[in-house]
MIDOVEX-655218 format. One record per atom (N, C-alpha, C): atom name; x, y, z. Coordinates in steps of 0.05 Angstrom, whole numbers, padded with zeros to 5 digits. Atoms other than C-alpha are relative to their C-alpha. Example, Ala and Ser with C-alpha at 12.3 -4.5 7.8 and 13.67 -1.06 7.14 Angstrom:
% MIDOVEX-655218
N/00018/-00024/00000
CA/00246/-00090/00156
C/00018/00024/00000
N/-00016/-00024/-00001
CA/00273/-00021/00143
C/-00015/00022/00014
END
This chain:
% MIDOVEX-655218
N/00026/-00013/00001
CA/-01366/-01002/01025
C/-00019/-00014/-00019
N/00023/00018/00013
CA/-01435/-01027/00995
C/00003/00001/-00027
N/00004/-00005/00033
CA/-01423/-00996/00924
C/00017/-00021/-00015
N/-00021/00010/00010
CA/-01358/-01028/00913
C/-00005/-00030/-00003
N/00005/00017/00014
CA/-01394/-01097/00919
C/-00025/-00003/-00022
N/00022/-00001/00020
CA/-01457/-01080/00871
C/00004/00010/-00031
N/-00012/-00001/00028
CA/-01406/-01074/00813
C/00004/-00025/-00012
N/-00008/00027/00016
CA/-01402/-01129/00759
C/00027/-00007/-00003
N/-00030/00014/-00005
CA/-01328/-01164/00761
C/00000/00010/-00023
N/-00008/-00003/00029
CA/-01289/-01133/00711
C/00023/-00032/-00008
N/-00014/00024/00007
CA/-01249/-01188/00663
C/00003/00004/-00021
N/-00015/-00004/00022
CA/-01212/-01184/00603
C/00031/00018/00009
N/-00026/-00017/00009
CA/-01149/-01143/00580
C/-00004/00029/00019
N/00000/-00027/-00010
CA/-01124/-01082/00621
C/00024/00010/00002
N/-00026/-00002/00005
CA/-01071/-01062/00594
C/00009/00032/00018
N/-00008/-00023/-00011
CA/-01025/-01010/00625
C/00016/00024/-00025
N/-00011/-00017/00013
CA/-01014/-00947/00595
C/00028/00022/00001
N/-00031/-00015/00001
CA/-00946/-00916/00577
C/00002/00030/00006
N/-00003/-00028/00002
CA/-00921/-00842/00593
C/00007/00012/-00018
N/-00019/-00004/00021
CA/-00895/-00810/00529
C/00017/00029/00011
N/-00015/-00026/-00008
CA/-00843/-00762/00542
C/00006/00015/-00031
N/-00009/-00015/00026
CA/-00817/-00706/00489
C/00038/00004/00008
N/-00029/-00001/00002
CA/-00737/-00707/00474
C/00009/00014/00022
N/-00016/-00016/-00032
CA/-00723/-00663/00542
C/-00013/-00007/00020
N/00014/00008/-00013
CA/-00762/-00708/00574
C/-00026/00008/00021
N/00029/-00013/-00002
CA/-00824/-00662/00584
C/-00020/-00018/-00002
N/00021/00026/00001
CA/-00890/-00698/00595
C/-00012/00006/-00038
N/00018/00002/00020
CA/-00926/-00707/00522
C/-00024/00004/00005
N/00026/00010/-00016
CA/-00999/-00698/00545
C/-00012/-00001/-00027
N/00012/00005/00024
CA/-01023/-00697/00466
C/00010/-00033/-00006
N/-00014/00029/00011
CA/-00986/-00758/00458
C/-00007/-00021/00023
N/00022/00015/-00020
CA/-01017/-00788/00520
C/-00034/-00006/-00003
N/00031/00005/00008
CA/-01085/-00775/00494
C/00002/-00022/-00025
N/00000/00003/00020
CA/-01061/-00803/00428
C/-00003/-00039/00011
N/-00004/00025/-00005
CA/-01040/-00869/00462
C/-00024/-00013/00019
N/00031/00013/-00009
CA/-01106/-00877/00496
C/-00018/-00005/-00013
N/00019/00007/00028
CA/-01141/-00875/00433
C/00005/-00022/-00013
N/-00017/00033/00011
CA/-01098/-00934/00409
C/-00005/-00013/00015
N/00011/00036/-00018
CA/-01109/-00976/00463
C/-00032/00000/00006
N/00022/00000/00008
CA/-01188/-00957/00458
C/00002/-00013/-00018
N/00012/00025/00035
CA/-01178/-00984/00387
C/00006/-00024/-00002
N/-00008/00025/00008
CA/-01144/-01036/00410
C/-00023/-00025/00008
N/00020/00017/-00011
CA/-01207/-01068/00438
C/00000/00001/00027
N/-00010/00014/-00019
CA/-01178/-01068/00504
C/-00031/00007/00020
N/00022/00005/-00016
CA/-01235/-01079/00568
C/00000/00018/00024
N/00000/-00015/-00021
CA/-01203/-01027/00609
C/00032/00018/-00002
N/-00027/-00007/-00001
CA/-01138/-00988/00617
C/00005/00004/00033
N/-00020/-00010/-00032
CA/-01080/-00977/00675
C/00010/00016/-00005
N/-00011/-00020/00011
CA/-01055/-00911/00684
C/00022/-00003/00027
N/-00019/-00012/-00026
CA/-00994/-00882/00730
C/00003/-00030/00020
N/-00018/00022/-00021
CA/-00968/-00953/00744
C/00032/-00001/-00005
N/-00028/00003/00005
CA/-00900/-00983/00738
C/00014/00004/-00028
N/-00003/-00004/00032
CA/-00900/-00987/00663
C/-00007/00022/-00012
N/00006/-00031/00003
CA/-00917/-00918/00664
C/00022/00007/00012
N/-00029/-00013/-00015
CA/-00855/-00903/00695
C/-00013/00014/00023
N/00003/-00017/-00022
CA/-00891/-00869/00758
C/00023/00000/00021
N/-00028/-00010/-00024
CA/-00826/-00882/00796
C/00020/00027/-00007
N/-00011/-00023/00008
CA/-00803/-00824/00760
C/-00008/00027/-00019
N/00024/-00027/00014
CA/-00861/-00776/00747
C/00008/00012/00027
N/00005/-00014/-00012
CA/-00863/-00716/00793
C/-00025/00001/00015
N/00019/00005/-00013
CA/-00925/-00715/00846
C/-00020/00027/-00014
N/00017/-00022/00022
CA/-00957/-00645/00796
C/00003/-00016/-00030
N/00001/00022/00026
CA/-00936/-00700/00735
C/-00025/-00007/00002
N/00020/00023/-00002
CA/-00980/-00754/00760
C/-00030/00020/00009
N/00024/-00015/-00004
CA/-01030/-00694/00784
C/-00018/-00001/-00040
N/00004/-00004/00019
CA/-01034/-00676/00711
C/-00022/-00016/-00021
N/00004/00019/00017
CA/-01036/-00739/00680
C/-00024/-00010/00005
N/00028/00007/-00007
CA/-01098/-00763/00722
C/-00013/00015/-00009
N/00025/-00026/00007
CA/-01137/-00708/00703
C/00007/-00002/-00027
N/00000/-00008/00031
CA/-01113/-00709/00627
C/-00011/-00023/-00010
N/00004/00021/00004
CA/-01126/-00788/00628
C/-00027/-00001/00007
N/00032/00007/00003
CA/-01201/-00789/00653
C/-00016/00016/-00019
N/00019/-00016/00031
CA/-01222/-00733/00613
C/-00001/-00007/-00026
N/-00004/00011/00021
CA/-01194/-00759/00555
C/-00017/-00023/-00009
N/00024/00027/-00002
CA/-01229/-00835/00568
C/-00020/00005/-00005
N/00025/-00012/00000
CA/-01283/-00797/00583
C/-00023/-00027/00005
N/00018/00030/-00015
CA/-01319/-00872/00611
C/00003/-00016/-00032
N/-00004/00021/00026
CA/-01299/-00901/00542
C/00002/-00021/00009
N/-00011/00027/-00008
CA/-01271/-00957/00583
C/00007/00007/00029
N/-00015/-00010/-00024
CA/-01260/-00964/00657
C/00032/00005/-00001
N/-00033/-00015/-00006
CA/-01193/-00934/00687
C/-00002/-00011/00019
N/-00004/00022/-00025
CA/-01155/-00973/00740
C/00025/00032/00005
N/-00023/-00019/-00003
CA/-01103/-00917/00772
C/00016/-00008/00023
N/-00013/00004/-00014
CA/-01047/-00937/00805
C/00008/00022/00025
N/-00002/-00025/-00021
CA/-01039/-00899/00876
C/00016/-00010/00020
N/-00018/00011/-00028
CA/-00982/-00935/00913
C/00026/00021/00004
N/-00020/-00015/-00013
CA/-00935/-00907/00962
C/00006/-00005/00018
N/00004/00010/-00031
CA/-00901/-00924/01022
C/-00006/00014/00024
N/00015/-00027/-00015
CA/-00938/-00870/01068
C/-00028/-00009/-00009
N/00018/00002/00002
CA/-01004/-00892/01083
C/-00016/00028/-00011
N/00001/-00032/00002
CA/-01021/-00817/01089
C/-00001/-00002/-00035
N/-00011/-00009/00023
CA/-01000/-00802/01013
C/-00018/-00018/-00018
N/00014/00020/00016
CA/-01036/-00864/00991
C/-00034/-00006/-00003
N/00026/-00009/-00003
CA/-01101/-00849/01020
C/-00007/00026/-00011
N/00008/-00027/00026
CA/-01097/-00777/00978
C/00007/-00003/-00020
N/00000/00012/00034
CA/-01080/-00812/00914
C/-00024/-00009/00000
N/00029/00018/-00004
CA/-01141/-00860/00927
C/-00022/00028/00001
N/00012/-00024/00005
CA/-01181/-00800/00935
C/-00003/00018/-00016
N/-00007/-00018/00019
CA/-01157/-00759/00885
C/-00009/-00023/-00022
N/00018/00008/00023
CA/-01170/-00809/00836
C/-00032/-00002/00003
N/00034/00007/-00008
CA/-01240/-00830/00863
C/-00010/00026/-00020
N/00016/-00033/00000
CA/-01259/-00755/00853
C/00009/00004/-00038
N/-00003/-00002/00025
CA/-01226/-00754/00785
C/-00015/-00011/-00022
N/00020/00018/00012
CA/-01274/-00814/00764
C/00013/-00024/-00015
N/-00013/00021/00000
CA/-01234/-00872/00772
C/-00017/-00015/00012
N/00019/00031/00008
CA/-01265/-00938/00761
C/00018/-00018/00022
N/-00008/00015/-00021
CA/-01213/-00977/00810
C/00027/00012/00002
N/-00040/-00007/-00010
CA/-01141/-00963/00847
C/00008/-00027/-00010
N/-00017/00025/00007
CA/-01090/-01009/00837
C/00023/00002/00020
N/-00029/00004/-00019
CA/-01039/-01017/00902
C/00019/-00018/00007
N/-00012/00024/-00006
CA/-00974/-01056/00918
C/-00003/00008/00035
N/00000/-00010/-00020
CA/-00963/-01064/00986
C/00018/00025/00008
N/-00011/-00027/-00003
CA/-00930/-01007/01026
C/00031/-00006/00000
N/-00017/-00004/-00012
CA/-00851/-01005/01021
C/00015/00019/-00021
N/-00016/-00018/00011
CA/-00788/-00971/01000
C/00032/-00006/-00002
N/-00021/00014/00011
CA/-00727/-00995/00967
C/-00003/-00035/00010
N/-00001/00021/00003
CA/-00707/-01064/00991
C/00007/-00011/00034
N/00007/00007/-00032
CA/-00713/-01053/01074
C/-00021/00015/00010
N/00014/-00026/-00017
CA/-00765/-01006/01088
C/-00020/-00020/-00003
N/00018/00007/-00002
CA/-00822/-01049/01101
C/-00020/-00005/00022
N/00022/00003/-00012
CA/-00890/-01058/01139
C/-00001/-00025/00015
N/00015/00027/-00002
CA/-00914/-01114/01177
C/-00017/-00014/-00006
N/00027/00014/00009
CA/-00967/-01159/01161
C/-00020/00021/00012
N/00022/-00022/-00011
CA/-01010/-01121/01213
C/-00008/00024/-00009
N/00001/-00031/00015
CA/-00993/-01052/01178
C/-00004/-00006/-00022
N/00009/00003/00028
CA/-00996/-01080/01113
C/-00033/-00011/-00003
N/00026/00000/00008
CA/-01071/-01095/01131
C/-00014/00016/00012
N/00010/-00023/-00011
CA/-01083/-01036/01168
C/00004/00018/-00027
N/00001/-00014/00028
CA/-01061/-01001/01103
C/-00024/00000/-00019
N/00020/00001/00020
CA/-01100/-01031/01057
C/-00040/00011/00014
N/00027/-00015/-00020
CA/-01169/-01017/01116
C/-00002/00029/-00012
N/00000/-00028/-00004
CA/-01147/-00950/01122
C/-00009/00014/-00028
N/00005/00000/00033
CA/-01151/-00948/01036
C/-00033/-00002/-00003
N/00031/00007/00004
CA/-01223/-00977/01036
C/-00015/00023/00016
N/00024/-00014/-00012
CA/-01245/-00937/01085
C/-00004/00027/00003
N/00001/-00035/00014
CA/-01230/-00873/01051
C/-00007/00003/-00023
N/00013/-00003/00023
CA/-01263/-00884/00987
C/-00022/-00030/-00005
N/00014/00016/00013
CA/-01319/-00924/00951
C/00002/-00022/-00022
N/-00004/00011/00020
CA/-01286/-00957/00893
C/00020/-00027/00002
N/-00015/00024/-00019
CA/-01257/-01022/00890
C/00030/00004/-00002
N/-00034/-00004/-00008
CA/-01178/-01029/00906
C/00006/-00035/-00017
N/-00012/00024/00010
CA/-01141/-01086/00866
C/00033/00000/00013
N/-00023/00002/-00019
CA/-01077/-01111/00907
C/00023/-00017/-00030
N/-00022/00008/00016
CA/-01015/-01116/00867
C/00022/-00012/00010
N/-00010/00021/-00017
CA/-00981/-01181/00885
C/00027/00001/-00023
N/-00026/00013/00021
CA/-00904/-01169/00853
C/00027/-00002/00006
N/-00023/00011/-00013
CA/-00833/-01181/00866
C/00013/00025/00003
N/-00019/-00038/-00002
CA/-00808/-01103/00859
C/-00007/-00002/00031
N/-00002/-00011/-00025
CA/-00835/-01088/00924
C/00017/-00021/00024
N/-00020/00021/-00013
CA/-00799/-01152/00953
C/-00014/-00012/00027
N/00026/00004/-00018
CA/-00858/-01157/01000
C/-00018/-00031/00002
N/00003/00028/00007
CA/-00883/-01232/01015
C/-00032/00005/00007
N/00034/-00001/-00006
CA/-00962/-01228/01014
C/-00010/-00026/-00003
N/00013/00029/00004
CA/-00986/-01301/01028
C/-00024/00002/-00007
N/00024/00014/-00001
CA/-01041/-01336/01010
C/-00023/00009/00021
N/00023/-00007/-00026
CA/-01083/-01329/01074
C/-00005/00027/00009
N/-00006/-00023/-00010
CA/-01061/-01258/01086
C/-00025/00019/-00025
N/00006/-00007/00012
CA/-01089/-01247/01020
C/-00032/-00003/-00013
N/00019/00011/-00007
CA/-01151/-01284/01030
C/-00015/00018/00018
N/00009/-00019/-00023
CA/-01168/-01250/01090
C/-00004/00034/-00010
N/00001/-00027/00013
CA/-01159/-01180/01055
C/-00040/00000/-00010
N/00030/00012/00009
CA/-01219/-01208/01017
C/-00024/00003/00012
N/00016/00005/-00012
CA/-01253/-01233/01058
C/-00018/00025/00020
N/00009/-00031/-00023
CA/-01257/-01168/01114
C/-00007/00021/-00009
N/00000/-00026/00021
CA/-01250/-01115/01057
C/-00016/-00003/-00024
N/00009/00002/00033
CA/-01310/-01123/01007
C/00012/00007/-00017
N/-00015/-00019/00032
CA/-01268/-01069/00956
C/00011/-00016/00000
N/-00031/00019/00006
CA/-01211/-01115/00958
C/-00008/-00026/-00015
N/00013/00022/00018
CA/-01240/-01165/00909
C/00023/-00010/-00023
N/-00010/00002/00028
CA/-01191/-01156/00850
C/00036/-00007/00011
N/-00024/00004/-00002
CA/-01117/-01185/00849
C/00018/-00009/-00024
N/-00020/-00003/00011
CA/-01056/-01172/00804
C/00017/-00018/00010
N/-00021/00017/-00009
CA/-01012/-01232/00814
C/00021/-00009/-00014
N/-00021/00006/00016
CA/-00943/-01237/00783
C/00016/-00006/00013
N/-00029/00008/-00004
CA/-00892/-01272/00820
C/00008/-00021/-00008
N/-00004/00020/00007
CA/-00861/-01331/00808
C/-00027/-00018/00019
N/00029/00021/-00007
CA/-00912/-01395/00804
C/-00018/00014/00006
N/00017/-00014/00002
CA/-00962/-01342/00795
C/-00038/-00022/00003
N/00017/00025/-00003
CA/-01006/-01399/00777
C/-00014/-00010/00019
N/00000/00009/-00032
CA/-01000/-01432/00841
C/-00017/00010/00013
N/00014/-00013/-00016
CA/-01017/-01385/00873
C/-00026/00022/00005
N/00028/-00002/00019
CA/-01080/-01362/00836
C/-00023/-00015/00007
N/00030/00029/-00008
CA/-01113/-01425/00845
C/00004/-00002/00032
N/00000/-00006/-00034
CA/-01091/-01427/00917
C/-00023/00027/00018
N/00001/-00025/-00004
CA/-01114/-01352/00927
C/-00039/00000/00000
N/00024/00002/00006
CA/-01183/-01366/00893
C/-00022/-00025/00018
N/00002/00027/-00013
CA/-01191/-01440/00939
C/-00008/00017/00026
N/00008/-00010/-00037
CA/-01182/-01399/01008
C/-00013/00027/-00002
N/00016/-00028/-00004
CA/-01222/-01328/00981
C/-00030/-00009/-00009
N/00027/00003/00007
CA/-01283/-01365/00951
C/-00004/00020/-00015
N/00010/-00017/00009
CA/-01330/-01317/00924
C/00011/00034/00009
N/-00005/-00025/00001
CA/-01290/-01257/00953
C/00011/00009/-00017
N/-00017/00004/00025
CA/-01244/-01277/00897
C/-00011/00017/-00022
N/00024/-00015/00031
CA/-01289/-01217/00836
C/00025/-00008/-00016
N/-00017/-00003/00022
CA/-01220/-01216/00796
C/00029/-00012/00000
N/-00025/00020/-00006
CA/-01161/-01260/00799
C/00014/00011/-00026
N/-00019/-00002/00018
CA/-01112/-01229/00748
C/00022/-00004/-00003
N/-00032/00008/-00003
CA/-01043/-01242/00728
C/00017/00032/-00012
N/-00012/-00024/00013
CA/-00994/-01189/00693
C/00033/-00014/-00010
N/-00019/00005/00011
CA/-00919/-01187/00671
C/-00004/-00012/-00026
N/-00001/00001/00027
CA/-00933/-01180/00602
C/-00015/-00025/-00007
N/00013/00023/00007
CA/-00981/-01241/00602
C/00014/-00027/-00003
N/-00018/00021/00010
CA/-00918/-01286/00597
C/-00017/-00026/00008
N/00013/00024/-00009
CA/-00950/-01343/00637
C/-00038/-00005/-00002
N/00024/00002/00002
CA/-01024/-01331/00613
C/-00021/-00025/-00004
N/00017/00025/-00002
CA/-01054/-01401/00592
C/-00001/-00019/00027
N/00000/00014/-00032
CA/-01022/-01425/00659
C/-00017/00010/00017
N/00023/-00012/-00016
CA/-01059/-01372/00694
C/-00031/-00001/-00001
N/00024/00004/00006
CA/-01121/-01380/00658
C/-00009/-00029/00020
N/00005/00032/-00008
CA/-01123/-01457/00679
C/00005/00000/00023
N/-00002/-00002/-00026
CA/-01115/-01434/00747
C/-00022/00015/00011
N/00019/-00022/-00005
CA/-01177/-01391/00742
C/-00002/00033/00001
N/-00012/-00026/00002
CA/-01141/-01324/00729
C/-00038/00011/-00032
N/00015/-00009/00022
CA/-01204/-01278/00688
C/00001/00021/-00011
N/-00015/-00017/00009
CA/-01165/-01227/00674
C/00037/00000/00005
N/-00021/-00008/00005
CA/-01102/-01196/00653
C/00013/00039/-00010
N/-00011/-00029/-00005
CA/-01056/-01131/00661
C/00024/-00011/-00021
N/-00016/-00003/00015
CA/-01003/-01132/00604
C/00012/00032/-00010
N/-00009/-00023/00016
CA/-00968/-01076/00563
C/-00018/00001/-00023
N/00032/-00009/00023
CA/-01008/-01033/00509
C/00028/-00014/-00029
N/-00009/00014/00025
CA/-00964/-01080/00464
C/-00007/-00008/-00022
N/00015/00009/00018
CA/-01009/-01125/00434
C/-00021/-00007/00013
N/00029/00007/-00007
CA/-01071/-01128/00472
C/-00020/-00012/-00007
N/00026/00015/00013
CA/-01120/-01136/00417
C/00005/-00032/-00006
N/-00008/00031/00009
CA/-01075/-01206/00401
C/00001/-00021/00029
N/-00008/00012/-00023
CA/-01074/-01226/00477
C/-00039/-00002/00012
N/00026/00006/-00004
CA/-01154/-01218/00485
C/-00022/-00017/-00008
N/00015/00020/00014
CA/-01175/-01268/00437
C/00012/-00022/00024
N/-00007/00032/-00026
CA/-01137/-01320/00495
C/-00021/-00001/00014
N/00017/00005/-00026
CA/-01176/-01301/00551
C/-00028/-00004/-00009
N/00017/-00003/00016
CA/-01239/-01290/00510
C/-00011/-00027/-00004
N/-00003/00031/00015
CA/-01231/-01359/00478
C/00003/-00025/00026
N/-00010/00019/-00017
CA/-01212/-01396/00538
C/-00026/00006/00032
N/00033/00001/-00029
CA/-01274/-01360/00595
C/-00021/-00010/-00020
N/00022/00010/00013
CA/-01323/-01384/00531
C/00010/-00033/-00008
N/-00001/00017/00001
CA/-01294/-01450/00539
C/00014/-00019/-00027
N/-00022/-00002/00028
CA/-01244/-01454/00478
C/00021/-00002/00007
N/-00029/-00003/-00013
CA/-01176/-01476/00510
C/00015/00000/-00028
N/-00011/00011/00018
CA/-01158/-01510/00448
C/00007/00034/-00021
N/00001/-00027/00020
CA/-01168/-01440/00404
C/00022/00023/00018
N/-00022/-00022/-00011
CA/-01136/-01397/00465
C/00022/-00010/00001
N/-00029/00010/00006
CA/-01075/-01438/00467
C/00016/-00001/-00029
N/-00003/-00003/00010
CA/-01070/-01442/00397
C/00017/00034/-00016
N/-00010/-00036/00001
CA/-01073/-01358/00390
C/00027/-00001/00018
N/-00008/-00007/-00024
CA/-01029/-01353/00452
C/00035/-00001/-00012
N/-00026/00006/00011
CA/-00968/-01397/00419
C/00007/00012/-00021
N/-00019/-00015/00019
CA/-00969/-01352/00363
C/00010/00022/00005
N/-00021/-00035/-00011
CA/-00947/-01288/00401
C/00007/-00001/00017
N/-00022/00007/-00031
CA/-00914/-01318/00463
C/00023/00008/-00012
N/-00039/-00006/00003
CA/-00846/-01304/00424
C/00000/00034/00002
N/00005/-00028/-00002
CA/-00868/-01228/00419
C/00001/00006/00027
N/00004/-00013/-00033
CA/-00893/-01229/00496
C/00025/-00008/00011
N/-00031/-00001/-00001
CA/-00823/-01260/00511
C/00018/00009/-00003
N/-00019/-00017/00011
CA/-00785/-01217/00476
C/00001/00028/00009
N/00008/-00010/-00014
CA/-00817/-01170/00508
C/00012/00013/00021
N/00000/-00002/-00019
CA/-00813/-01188/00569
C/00028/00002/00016
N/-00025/00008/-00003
CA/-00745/-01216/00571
C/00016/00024/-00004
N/-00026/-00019/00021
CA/-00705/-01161/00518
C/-00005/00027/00009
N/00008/-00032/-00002
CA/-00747/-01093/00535
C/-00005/00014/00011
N/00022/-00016/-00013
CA/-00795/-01079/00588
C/-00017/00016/-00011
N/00017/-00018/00007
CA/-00830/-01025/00588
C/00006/00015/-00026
N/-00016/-00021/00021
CA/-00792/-00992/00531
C/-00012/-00014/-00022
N/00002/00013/00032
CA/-00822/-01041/00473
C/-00025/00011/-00012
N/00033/-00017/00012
CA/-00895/-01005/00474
C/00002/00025/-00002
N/-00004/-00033/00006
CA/-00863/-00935/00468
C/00008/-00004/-00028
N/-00016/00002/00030
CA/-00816/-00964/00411
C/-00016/-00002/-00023
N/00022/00004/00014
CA/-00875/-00996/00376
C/-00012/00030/-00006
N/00019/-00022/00006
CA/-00925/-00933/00380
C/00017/00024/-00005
N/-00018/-00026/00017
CA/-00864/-00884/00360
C/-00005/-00011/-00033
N/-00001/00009/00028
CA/-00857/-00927/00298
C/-00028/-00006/-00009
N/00023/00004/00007
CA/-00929/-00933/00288
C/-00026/00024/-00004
N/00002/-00014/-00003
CA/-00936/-00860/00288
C/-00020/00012/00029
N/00016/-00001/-00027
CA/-00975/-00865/00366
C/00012/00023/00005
N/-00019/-00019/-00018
CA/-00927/-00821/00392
C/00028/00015/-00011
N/-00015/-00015/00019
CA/-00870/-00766/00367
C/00027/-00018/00008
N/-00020/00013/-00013
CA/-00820/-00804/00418
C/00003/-00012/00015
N/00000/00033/-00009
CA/-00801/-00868/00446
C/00022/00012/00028
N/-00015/-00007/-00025
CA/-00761/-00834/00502
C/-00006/-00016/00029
N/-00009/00009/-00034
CA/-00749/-00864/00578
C/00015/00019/00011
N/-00011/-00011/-00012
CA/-00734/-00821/00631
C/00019/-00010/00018
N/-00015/00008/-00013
CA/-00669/-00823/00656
C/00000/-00004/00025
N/-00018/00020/00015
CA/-00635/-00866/00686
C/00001/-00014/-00014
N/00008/00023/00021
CA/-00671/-00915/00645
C/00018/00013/-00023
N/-00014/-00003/00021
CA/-00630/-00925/00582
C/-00023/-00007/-00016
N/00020/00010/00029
CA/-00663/-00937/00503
C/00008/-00023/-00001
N/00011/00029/00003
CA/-00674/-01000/00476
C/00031/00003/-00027
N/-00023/00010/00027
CA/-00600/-01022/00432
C/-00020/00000/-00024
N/00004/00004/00020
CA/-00614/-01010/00362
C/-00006/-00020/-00003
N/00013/00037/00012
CA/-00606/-01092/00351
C/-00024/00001/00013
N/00023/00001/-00014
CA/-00656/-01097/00403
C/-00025/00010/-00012
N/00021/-00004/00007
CA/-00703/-01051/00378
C/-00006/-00012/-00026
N/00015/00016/00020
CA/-00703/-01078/00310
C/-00007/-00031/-00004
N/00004/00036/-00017
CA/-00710/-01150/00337
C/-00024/00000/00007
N/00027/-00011/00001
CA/-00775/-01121/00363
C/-00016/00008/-00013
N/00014/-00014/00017
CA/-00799/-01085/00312
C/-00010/-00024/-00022
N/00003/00033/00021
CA/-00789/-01154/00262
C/-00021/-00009/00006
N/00020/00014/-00019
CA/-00825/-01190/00309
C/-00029/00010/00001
N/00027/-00015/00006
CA/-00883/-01141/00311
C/-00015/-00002/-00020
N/00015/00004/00026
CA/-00891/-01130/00248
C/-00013/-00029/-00022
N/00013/00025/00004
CA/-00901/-01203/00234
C/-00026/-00012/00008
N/00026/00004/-00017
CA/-00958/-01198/00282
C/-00021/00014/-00020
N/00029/-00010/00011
CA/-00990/-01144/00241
C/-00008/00019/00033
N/00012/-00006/-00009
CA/-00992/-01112/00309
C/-00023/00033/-00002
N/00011/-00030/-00001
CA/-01045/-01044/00320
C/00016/00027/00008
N/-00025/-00021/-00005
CA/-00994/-01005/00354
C/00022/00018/-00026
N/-00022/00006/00022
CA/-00943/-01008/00284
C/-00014/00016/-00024
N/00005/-00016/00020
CA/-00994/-00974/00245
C/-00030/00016/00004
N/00023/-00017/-00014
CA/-01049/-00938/00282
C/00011/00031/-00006
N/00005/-00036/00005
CA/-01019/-00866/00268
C/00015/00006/-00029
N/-00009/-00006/00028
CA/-01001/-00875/00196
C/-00015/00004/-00018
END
């Protein structure tokens, strides 16, 4: 629709925001507001709610009701909101998309459609999907290109999205040779290309940049230390963003590699963000060594998270 192209390309940091649970694994929703205020302070250019790093694979469908509605009010347009609304049921996906719209969501965020590690779409349905998406709301849709769904979204496929679907401008790309396929992505979409982003914790970020990536989806880790890259590097500063970059690649590594999602709960427990660093089962906690391996590491950074609620 017309609106969705007479928006300015968002670019910078968008980080995804965590769920906090309380010790019986109850949602936190004070402690959800708490952690949106921290990643406001952290500078960041936008937030992600009710994605993967949110654990939405194991929120309740009155959870994630909740949380949307606790999460825009809260923002209150502080910063756009990106809300993740995937599902493999077109149906289901087109009343998330809606539901956020109406809630006053700034962009969706979808992978393609499947379900475990055979349930999948065809190309044809997987772009009848995404149609069917656009043409039930106004706001733009960012396509989340990652290896969980196990889903192969080429190049041209992804081009074409583009190209036919004004909303479809913005793209989350983390698979392997992310890179690659970035600059490939941006070669055959031209100007449909508004937002070429990467994610997975920023691990491969200077690659992506130098591929034309102008944004980034990370964890509310260290944001404010991951925005001086991109920052530094779209104002024509490689030398300065590479410099920043190699001093907290062992953090985003460690990260990425040792923790997942569990290292930006650990952090903002210990940084008084949040009462508890909990994961809902099955997810296990983060080994003691582990966590304090992380925590070292952090604190060497000085990150915001470590002492924002002290």
């Amino acid at each position: 629709m017309s609106s969705a192209a007479q928006l300015q390309p968002y670019r910078g940091v968008y980080p995804i925001a965590p769920t906090p649970f309380s010790e019986d694994e109850s949602l936190d929703l004070q402690g959800q507001k708490r952690v949106l205020d921290c990643m406001i302070d952290q500078g960041v250019d936008g937030i992600c709610i009710l994605a993967n790093y949110s654990e939405q694979f194991l929120l309740a469908d009155a959870e994630r009701d909740r949380l949307l509605v606790t999460c825009l009010e809260h923002v209150a347009g502080r910063v756009p909101v990106i809300v993740t609304c995937s599902h493999f049921s077109t149906r289901i996906s087109v009343e998330r998309a809606r539901q956020a719209e109406a809630a006053g969501a700034n962009m969706i965020m979808m992978m393609p459609p499947y379900h475990g590690t055979g349930l999948k779409a065809s190309e044809a349905g997987n772009f009848a999907y995404f149609q069917r998406l656009a043409d039930a709301i106004a706001i733009p849709i960012m396509v989340q290109d990652a290896p969980l769904s196990g889903v192969t979204l080429s190049v041209p496929f992804l081009a074409d999205l583009a190209r036919q679907i004004p909303q479809i401008g913005y793209f989350k790309v983390e698979v392997p040779g992310a890179a690659g396929k970035l600059r490939d992505l941006i070669a055959a979409g031209g100007a449909a290309i508004k937002g070429p982003f990467d994610g997975e914790e920023s691990i491969t970020l200077m690659a992506d940049l130098a591929a034309g990536a102008t944004g980034t989806m990370p964890s509310a880790l260290l944001p404010e230390l991951i925005r001086p890259v991109i920052m530094d590097y779209l104002a024509g500063k490689p030398g300065s963003a590479a410099e920043t970059f190699a001093r907290i690649l062992p953090l985003i590594n460690f990260e990425n590699r040792q923790c997942g999602l569990r290292a930006t709960k650990t952090a903002m427990k210990e940084g008084g963000v949040i009462k508890c660093d909990a994961v809902r089962h099955p997810l296990e906690p983060l080994h003691p060594e582990t966590r304090q391996q992380l925590l070292r590491q952090a604190a060497a950074l000085d990150i915001l998270a470590l002492r924002w609620g002290k």
